[in-house]
N, C-alpha and C positions, 0 to 999 in steps of 0.2 A: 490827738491834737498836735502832739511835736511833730510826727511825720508829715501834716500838713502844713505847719509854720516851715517846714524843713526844704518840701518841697517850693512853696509859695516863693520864699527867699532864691531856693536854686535859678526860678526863673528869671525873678528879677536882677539875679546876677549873669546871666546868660545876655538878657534882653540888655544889661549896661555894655556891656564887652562889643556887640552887637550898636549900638548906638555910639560908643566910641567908635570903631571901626569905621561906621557910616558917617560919622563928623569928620574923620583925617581924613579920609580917601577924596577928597575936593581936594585934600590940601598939595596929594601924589605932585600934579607939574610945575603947582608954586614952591615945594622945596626940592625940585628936579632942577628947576632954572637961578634960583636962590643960591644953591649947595652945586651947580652944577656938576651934580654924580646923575649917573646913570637913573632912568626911570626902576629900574628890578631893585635897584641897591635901597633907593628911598621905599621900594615896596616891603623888602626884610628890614631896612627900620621899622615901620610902623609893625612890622609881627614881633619885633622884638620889643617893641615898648609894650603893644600888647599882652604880651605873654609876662615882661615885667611889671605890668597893672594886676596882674592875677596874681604870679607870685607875689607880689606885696598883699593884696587883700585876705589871701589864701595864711601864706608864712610869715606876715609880719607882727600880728601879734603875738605869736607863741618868739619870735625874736626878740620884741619888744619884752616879753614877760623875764625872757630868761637872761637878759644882756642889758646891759645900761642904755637906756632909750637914746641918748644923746650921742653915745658911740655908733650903735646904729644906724641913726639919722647922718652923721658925718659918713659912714663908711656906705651907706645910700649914695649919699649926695657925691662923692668920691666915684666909686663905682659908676653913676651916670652920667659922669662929667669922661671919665675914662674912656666909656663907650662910646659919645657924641664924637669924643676926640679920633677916635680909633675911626670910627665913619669918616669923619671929612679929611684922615690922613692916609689912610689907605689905598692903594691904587683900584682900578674898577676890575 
């Protein structure tokens, strides 16, 4: 029965990543013209939030467990404010 809770879950975590991806990619030329960066550059943001929605779902509770949840959350929030930055200051 765990191997099948186990797998049931995998999908539905496949099929979220998957329906994110399909929700921003409408968004590709409204923050192309918004952010006026390059159409490729706003395409490696969204793989990179991506990939940061996993690692969080994936390594944030074992960080959550072993480190003060509120340092975390600031060093999150720190980190993805770093990034956004580093996108819109970056040359193309």
């Amino acid at each position: 029965m765990r191997e099948k809770l186990i797998v049931l879950l995998s999908f539905i975590l496949i099929f979220s990543f998957s329906a994110v991806d399909n929700a921003i990619a409408p968004m590709v030329k409204t923050l192309h013209s918004y952010y006026s960066v390059d159409l490729e550059k706003v395409i490696w943001l969204i793989s990179y939030c991506t990939f940061g929605i996993l690692f969080g779902i994936v390594i944030g509770p074992a960080f959550i467990a072993s480190f003060n949840a509120k340092k975390v959350i600031a060093s999150a929030a720190i980190g993805m404010s770093a990034m956004l930055a580093l996108f819109l200051l970056t040359p193309q």
